[in-house]
N, C-alpha and C positions, 0 to 999 in steps of 0.2 A: 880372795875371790878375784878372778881376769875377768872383767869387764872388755866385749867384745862391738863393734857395730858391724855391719854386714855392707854398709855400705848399698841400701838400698836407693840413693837418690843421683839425681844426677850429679856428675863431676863438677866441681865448683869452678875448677881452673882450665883454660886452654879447651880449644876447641877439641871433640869428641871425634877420633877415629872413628867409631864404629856405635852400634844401635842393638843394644839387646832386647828382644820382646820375651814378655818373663810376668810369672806370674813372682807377687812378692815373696811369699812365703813358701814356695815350692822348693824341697831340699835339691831339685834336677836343677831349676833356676842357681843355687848358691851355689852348686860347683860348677858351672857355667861364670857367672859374676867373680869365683875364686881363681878361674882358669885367666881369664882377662888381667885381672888387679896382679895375679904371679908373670902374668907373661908381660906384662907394663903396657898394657892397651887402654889408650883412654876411651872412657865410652860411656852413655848415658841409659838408662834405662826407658823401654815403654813399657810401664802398666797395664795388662791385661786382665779382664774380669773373666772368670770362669764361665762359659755358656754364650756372650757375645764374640768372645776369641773367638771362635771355631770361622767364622765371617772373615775376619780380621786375618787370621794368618792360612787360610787358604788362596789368600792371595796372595801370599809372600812366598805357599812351603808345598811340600806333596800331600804331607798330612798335616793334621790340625794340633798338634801338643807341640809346647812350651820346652827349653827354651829355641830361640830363631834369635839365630846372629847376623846382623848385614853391617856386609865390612866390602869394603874394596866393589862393589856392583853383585856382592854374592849373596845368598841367604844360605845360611847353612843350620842343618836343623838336628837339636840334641847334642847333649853336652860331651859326647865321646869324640862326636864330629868333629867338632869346636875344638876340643883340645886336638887334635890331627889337624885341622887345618892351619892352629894358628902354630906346630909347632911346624910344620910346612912350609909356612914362612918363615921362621927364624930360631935357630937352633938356640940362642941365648933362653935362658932359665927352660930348658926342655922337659916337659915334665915325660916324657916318652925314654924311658934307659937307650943307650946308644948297642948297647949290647945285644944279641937278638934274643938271649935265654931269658934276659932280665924283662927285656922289653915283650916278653911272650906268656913270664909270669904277670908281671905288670897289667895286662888285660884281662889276665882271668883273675885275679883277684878285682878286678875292675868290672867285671861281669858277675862276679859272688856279690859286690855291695850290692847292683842293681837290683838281683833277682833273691837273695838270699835279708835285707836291708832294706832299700828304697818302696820295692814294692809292699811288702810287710807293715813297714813299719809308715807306707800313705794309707794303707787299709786300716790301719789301727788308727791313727789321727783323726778319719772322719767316720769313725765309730762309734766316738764319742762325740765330735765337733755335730754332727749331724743332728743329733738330740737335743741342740742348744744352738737356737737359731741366733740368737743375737749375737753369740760369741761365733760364730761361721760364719756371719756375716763382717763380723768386724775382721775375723781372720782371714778374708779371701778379698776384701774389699778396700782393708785400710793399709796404708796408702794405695789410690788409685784413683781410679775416673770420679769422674761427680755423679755418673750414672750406676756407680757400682752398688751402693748399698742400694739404691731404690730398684734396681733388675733383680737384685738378688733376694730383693723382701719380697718382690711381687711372686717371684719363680721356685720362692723354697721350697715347696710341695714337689712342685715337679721336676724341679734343679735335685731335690734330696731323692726320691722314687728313683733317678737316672741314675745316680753315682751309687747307691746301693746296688741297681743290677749290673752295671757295664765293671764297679770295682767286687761285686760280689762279696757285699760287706754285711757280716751277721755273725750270729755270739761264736758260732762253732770257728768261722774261720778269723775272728778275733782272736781266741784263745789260739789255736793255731802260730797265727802271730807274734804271737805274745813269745811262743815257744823256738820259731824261726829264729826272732832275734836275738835273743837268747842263746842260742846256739852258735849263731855267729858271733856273738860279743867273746864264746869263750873262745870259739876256734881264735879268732885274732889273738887274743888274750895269747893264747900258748904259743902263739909263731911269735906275736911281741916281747915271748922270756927269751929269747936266744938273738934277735934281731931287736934293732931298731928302727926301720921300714919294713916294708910288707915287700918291696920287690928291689934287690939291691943294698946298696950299700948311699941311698940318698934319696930325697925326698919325691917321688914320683906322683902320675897318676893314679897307681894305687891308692896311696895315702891319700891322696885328696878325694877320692872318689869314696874311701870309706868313712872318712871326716866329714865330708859335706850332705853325705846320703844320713849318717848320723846324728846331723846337727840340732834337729829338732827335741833329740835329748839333751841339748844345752839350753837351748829357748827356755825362758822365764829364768834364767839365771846366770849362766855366765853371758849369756845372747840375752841383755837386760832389755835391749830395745828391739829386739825381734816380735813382743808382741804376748808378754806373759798374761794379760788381765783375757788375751781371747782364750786359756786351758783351761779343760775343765778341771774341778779335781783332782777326776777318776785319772787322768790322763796325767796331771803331777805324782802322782801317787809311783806312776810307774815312773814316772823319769827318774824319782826318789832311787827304785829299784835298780834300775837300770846303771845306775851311776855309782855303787858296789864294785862294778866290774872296772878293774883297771882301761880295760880297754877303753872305756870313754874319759879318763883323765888323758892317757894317751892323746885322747880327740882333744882335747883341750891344749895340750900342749901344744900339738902342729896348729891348731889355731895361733896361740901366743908367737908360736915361731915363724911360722910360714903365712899368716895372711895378711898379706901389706893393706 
């Protein structure tokens, strides 16, 4: 078993370039946090709790979701961005192919985790997190503010009402879910029998966009400190399943190998 940390705290050593605002356990957050620690940018994290954010980073962004980077007098917001600006500043470890073919698959396999992965597989997380207040709140809360778990006890009702309609989360499009990623774990699967990256002949944005949007099938187990005691489960059950597919040892591997 690879025992992973995520590296959710701040940097112990040397003062911090830059300030990520980031929810902890948000898999958009980890490849954000992944982009930084591969590009060697020091930086510290701010804790935001779900529902007071929206305050908080309207004053930093255009819109109100996580992650929000401030580096250099900028905020830059969402982790596609993030990884374009900061390879904009400096071509060393680029996760962007220098080639244009590679660098043009590179985003659309980087737009497949988002919409084919990331969204899917956040609607399935609080499908079941949602039913089990205590462990939603420990998952959304821990590590973070001192105000995080007491907003989130008072606000569950109507914190849980909000994200069921704006994620439009219910059994049908649960199952759904379930089959999305699925689908994607084989497609990679099959491009992984012939390649060893998804774009190119080296470790790119791709990979880490489907690494990182995946991660939460690692949590409670290779990702031992990410926070296994908040799953339910129903939601073990499937990582169980999930993790059949090479494609997520795959994911495990570029963790071992690529995340300083």
């Amino acid at each position: 078993m690879v025992t992973f940390n995520l590296q959710v705290s701040q940097r112990e050593t040397g003062m911090p370039d830059a300030v990520l605002y980031q929810f902890v356990r948000s898999h958009y957050c980890e490849k954000a946090r992944w982009t930084l620690d591969y590009k060697g940018v020091k930086f510290k994290v701010k804790n935001l709790v779900p529902g007071p954010h929206i305050s908080q980073v309207r004053k930093i962004a255009k819109k109100t979701y996580v992650p929000v980077l401030h580096h250099n007098h900028q905020y830059i917001q969402g982790s596609d961005r993030i990884i374009d600006y900061l390879d904009e500043l400096s071509t060393e470890n680029s996760l962007t192919p220098s080639a244009a073919d590679e660098a043009q698959q590179a985003r659309q396999w980087e737009k497949f985790a988002e919409t084919e992965i990331g969204v899917p597989l956040r609607l399935l997380l609080y499908f079941y997190l949602l039913d089990e207040k205590s462990k939603l709140i420990g998952f959304l809360a821990k590590p973070g503010p001192w105000y995080g778990a007491l907003f989130l006890n008072l606000a569950y009702k109507r914190l849980s009402k909000i994200m069921r309609s704006t994620m439009q989360i219910n059994c049908e499009n649960a199952v759904q879910a379930k089959q999305q990623i699925s689908d994607a774990l084989e497609k990679i699967a099959t491009h992984l029998q012939t390649h060893r990256f998804l774009a190119g002949d080296q470790f790119s944005r791709a990979d880490m966009a489907v690494c990182s949007l995946l991660s939460p099938m690692l949590w409670g187990y290779e990702l031992q400190a990410y926070g296994e005691k908040y799953f339910p489960e129903a939601l073990k059950e499937i990582q169980q399943v999930y993790r059949t597919s090479p494609t997520i040892q795959w994911v495990a591997d570029c963790y071992e190998s690529y995340r300083r």
